[in-house]
Structure formats: C-alpha cells, structure tokens
C-alpha positions as CSV (number, residue, x, y, z in Angstrom):
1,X,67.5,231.3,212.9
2,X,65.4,233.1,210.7
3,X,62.9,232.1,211.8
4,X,59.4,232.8,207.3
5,X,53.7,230.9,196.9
6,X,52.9,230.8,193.8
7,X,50.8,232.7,191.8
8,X,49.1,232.5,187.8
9,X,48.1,234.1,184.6
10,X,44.7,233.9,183.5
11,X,44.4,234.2,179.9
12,X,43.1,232.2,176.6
13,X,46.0,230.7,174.8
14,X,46.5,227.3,175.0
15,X,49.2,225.8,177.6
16,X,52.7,226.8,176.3
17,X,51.6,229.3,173.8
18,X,53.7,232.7,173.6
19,X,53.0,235.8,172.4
20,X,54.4,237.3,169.8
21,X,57.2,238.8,170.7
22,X,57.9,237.1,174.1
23,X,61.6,236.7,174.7
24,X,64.0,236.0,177.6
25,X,63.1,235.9,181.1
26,X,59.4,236.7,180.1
27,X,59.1,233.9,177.9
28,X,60.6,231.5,180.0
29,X,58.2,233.0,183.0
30,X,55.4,231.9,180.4
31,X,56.4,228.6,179.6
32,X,57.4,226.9,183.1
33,X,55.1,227.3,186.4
34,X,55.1,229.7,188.7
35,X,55.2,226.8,191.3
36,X,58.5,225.3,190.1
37,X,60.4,228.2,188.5
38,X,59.9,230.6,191.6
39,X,60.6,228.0,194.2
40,X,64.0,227.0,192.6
41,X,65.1,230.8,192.0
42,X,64.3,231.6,195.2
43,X,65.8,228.7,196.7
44,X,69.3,229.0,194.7
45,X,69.0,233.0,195.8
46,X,69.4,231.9,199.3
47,X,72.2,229.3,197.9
48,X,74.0,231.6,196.4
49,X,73.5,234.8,198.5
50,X,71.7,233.8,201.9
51,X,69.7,236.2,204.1
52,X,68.9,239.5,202.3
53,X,71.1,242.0,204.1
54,X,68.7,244.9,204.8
55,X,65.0,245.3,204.8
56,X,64.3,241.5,205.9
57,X,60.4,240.7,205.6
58,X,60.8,238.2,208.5
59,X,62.6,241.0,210.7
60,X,59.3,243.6,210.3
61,X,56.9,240.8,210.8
62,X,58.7,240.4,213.9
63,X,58.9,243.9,215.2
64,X,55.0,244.3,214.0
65,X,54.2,240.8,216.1
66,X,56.0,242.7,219.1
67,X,53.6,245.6,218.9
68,X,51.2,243.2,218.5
69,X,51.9,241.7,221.7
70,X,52.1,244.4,223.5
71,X,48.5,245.2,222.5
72,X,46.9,242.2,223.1
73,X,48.9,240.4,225.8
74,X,46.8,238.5,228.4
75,X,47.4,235.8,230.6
76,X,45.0,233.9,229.0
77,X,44.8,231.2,225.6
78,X,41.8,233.2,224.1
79,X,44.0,236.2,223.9
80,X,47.1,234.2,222.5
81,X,44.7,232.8,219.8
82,X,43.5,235.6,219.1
83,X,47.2,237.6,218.9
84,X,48.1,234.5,216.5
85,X,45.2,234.6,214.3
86,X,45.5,238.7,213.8
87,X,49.6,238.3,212.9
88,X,49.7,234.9,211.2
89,X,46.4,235.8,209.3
90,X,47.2,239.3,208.3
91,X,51.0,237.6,206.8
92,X,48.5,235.6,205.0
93,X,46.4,238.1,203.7
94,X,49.2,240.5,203.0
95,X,50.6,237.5,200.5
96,X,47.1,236.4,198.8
97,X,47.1,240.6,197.6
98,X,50.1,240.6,196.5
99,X,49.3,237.4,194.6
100,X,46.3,238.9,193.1
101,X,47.7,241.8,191.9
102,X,50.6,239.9,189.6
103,X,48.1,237.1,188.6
104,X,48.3,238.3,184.8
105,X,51.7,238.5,184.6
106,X,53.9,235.0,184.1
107,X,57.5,237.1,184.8
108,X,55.9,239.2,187.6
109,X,54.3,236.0,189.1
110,X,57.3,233.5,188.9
111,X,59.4,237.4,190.1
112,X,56.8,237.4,193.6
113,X,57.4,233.7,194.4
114,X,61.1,233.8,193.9
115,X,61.2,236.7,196.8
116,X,58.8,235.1,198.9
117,X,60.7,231.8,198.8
118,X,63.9,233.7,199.4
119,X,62.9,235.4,202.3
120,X,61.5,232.6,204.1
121,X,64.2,229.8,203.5
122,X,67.5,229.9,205.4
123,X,69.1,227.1,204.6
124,X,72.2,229.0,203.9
125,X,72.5,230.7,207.3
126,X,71.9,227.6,208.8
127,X,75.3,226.2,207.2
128,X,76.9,229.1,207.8
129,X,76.5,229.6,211.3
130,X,76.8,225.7,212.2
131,X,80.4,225.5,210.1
132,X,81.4,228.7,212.2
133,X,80.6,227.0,215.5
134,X,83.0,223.8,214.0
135,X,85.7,226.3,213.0
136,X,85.9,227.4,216.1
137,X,85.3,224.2,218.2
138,X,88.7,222.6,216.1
139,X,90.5,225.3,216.9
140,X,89.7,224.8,220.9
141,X,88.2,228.2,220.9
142,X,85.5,227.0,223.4
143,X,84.5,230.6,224.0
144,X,83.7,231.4,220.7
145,X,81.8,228.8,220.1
146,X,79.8,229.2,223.2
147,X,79.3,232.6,222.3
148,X,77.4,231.3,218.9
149,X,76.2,228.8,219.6
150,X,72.8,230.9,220.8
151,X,72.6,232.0,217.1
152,X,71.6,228.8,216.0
153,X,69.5,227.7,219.3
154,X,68.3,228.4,222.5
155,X,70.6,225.9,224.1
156,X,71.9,227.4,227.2
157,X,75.8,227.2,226.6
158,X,77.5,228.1,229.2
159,X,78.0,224.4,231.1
160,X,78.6,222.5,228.1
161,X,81.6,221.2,226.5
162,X,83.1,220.7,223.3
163,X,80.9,217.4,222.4
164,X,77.6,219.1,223.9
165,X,77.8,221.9,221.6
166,X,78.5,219.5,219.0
167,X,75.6,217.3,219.9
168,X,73.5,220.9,220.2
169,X,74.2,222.1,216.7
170,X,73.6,218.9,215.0
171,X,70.3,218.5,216.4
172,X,69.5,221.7,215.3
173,X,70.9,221.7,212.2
174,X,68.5,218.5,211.6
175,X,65.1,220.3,213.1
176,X,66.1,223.4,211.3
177,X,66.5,221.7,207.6
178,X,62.6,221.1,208.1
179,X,61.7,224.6,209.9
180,X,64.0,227.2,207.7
181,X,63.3,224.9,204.4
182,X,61.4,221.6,203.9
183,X,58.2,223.4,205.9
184,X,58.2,226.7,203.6
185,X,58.9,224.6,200.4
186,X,55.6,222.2,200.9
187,X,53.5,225.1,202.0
188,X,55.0,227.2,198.6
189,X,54.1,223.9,196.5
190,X,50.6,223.9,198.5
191,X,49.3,226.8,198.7
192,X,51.5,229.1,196.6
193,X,53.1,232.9,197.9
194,X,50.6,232.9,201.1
195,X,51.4,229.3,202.1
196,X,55.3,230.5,202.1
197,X,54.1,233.3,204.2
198,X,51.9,232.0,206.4
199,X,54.4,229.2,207.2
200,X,57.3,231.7,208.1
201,X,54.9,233.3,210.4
202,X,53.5,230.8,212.3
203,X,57.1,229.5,212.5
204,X,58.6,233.0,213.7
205,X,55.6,233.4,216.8
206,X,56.3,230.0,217.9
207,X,60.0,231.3,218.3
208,X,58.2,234.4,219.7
209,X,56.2,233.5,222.1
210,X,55.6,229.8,221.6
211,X,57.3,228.3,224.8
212,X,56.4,227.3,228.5
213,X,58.3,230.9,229.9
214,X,55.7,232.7,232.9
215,X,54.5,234.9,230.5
216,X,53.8,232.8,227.5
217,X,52.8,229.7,228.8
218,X,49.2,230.3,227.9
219,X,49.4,233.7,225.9
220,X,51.5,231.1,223.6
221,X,49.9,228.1,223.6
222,X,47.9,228.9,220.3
223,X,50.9,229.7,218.3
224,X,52.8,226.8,219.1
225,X,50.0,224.3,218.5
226,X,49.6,225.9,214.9
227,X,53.4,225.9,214.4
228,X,53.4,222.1,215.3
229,X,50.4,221.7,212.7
230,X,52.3,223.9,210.2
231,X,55.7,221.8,210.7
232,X,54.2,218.5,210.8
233,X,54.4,217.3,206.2
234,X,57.8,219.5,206.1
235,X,59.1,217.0,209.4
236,X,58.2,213.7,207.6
237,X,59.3,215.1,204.1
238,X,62.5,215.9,205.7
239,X,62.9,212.6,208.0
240,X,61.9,210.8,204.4
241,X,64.5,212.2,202.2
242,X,67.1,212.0,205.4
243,X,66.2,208.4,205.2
244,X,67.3,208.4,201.5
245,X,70.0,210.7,201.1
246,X,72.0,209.9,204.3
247,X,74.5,207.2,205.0
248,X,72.3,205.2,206.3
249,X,68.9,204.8,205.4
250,X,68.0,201.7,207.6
251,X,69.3,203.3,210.7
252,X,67.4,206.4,210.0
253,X,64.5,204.5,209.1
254,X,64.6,202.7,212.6
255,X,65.7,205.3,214.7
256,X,62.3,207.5,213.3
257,X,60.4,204.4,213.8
258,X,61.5,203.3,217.2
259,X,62.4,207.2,218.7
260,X,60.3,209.9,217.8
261,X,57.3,209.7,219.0
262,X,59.4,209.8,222.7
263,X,60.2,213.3,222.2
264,X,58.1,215.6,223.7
265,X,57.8,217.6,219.8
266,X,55.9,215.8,217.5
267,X,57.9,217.3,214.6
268,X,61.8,217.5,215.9
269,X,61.8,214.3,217.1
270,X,61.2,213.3,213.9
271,X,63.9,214.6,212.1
272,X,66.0,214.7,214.5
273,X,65.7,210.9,215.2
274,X,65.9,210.4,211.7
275,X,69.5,212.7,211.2
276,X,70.6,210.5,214.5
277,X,70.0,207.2,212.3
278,X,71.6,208.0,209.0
279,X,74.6,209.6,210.7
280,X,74.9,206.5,213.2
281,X,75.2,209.2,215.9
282,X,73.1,209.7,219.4
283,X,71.1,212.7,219.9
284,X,68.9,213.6,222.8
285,X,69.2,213.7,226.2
286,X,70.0,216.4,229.2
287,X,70.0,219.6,228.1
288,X,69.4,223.3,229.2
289,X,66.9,225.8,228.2
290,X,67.3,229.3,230.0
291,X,68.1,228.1,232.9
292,X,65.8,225.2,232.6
293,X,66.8,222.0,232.5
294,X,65.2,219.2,230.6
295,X,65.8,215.1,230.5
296,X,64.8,214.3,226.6
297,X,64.7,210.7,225.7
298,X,68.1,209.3,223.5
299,X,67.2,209.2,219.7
300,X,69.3,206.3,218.1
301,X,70.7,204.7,221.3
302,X,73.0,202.2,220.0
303,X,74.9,205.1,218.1
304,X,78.1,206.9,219.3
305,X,78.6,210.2,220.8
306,X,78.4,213.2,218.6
307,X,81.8,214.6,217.5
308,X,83.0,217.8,215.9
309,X,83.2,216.3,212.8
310,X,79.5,215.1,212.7
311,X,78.7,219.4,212.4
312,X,80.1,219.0,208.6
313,X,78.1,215.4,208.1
314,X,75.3,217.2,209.5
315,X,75.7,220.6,207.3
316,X,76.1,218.1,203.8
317,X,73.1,215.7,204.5
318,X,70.8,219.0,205.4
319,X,71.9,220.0,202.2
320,X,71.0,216.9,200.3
321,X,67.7,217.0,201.9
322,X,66.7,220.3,201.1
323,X,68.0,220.0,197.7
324,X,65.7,216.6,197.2
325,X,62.9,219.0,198.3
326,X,63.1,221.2,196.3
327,X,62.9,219.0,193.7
328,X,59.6,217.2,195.2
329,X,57.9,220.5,196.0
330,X,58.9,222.3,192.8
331,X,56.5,218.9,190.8
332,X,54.3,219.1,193.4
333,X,53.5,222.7,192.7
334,X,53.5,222.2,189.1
335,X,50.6,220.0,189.3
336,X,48.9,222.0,191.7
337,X,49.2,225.0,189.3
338,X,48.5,222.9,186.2
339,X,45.0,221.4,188.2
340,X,43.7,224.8,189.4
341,X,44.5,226.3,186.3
342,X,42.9,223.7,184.2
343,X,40.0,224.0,186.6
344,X,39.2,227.2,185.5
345,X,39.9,227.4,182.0
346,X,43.4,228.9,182.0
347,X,46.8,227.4,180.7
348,X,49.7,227.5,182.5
349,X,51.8,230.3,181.2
C-alpha cells in the first residue's frame, strides 16, 4: 500500500470578508478553512479517482529514501536515526516551504492541502485491491488471489488457503484504514501540509526499512519507533469510530479493551482488535512473514472464523470510518486554523 496540511492567508479583513470582486472557487477558498476544505477535496479526490497515475510524491520519496540508504547504511541505531531524521525531516521541510510560499493566497492554500491530502490517503486502493482479492477468492481462483494478496501485505501467501487469505486481508484492510487515512487526516488537522507529509513518510520508511530483517534490525529501529508514535491518535481515532460505525459497537469496544494490548504493535492491535469486535469475527493468530513465522495472540476469541464475505464487511466499515474522520479532522483543523489565526491577528479567509 501506498504507503504518505494546511496552510493560511494573512491579511486585515475581518473573518469572512471578501474582496471585491471574489467569485467562485476563490471566494469559496476565502470563506471556509484551509483545514476543512482541502482535507475533504483531497479526500473525495482519492474517492473519486484513487492513486494519481504518474508522478506519485510517495513513489520519489521512496526512490530518494533508497539513495538515502544506500548512503548512510550502517549496522548500527545511530545511523538508522540519523537516515530517518534526514528523509522524514527533509519531507517535512519540503512541505512547511511549500506552505509558506501560498500563505497569502486562500484558493492556492486550500489548492496545496487538497494535493497533499490526495497523495497521501489511499483509502481507495485499499478497497480496490481487497475487493479484487474477494473476486477472485469466490470464483475459486486461489492463484490469483495468492498472487495479490502481496499488494495489500507482506503476508507470505503461498501455504494459506481460502479463509487465511481472507482472515489476511481483513486484518489489513482494518490496520490500513488507520495507516493510508485516519493517521494522515489527524496529522493534516494537526499540523497542516507538513503534518500530512511528514506522516506519509515516517509511514513509508517503516515499510522501508522498519522491520526485524538482518539488515534492518537496528539500521531500522529508529523509523519504526517514530512510525508507531506517528500511528498511535490515527489507531485510537480509527478503533473509536470502528466502535461506532460497525455492527457492533460493544464487541468492538471489548475486543479493544480486552485484546490489544497482546499484540506485539501498539497500534494494529488496536484496530485490528477493534474491526474483529464489530464484525464478530476472529483475527490473529499464526501467520508468515518472509519466511518467518509468527504466533500472534487471537483478537476477539469468542468470534467465528473469517469468511470471504467478511472482505466486503471489512471494505464498507473502513469506509464508514474514514468517512467519520474526515469529518472529525476536517472541525478539528478548522479550529486549529481559526486559533492560530486569531493568535496572530489574521481572519480566516
């Protein structure tokens, strides 16, 4: 998955004055926050059109953290730390310019957070590819959905059958609806176009390098204890609003409660516990990592083995979620914008 705010005008009319003459997108640019009105049209962007085709953002910060790597690579944490706080820091940077140099423009401000909030949220390639794996898995094409299932994890495929992939997808589609999302929504409500960035990349060097392989065991360790900082208010938002918009709240509630803090991450257990409960499946368990095999603890015991079926339950309440998120983190940046803008003497324009 792929792997990942807001900006302001300064000025001296009062909140919700226009000038003369300000029509259409401009206006409405000037009259609604940067915070809410970039986050939602970059959110429906990805609804409506998913992952930009060509020229991806995430996809060069990738190939730049690669050279990066190659650079700096020692078997040591000082030299991971360091790796993490050149790439995640210069994403950050990169963003806060970019920010500055729209700041006194409302349609150029709200046009910057709509891209950002585009490129990092992949909520729609998440569906996509976890409704291909179904298609193919009631239509007994075991191959095929073997063969995609990698698209969507790093579950090792190859020895499981039609109810493990089912069980592997939905427990991604659950951690993913916080990483691809929930995550980059707070930090855009937060902290604006450099929280959406900096998210994404602490998110994509986890994926990177962020795991217990020979070579990135300690060159990694830095990035993936930032990533699980990073992920930890998207994890809760999203095990929250799972809670709420799921078939059943009390289970999630419970399973969240009496599960997650069993699994050895401190922010997929939670969601994924919490998808287990409302869907009154079981997650969790044996499972296989690059030839690595791993005993995780059951989230929501007393549920029933993940079917095929539970893919498209899975798909709709991610949806929900995200959609509730949006609509938190969209107020939430609103009055972050409002405060810092009020702060300093400016309206929100």
């Amino acid at each position: 998955m792929r792997a990942d705010h807001t900006t302001r005008r300064t000025g001296t009319l009062p909140t919700g004055t226009l000038p003369t003459g300000s029509t259409g997108t401009a206006a409405v640019a000037a009259r609604v926050p940067a915070a809410a009105l970039g986050l939602s049209a970059g959110y429906l962007f990805d609804l409506i059109a998913g992952d930009p085709r060509r020229g991806h953002p995430v996809a060069a910060f990738g190939r730049a953290a690669s050279a990066a790597e190659r650079l700096l690579w020692r078997d040591h944490r000082g030299a991971g730390a360091l790796y993490t706080g050149v790439c995640a820091g210069g994403a950050v940077a990169a963003a806060a310019a970019l920010e500055r140099a729209v700041r006194r423009s409302p349609a150029a401000r709200t046009a910057l957070a709509a891209a950002a909030t585009w490129s990092v949220v992949g909520g729609t390639s998440l569906a996509r590819e976890a409704r291909t794996i179904a298609a193919a898995l009631r239509a007994d094409d075991l191959g095929t959905a073997r063969a995609r299932l990698p698209h969507l994890c790093g579950r090792d495929p190859r020895d499981l059958d039609a109810d493990g992939i089912a069980r592997a997808v939905v427990e991604s589609v659950a951690e993913n609806t916080s990483d691809a999302v929930v995550g980059a929504l707070v930090w855009g409500a937060a902290c604006g176009v450099p929280g959406l960035a900096g998210f994404r990349a602490v998110n994509t060097l986890d994926a990177m390098v962020g795991h217990r392989s020979p070579r990135h065991r300690r060159f990694g360790w830095a990035s993936a204890r930032l990533d699980d900082a990073a992920g930890w208010p998207g994890a809760r938002l999203t095990a929250l609003l799972a809670a709420l918009a799921g078939p059943g709240p009390r289970g999630a509630l419970r399973a969240w409660h009496t599960d997650a803090h069993r699994h050895p991450s401190p922010n997929a257990g939670v969601v994924e516990a919490a998808f287990a409960g409302a869907l009154g499946v079981r997650l969790g368990g044996t499972l296989s990592y690059g030839g690595r095999v791993e005993h995780r603890p059951v989230l929501n015991a007393g549920g029933r083995p993940v079917r095929t079926a539970d893919i498209e339950r899975a798909v709709r309440l991610s949806r929900r979620v995200s959609a509730l998120a949006l609509v938190v983190c969209a107020a939430a940046g609103t009055v972050r914008e409002k405060w810092f803008d009020g702060r300093h003497g400016r309206g929100v324009r």
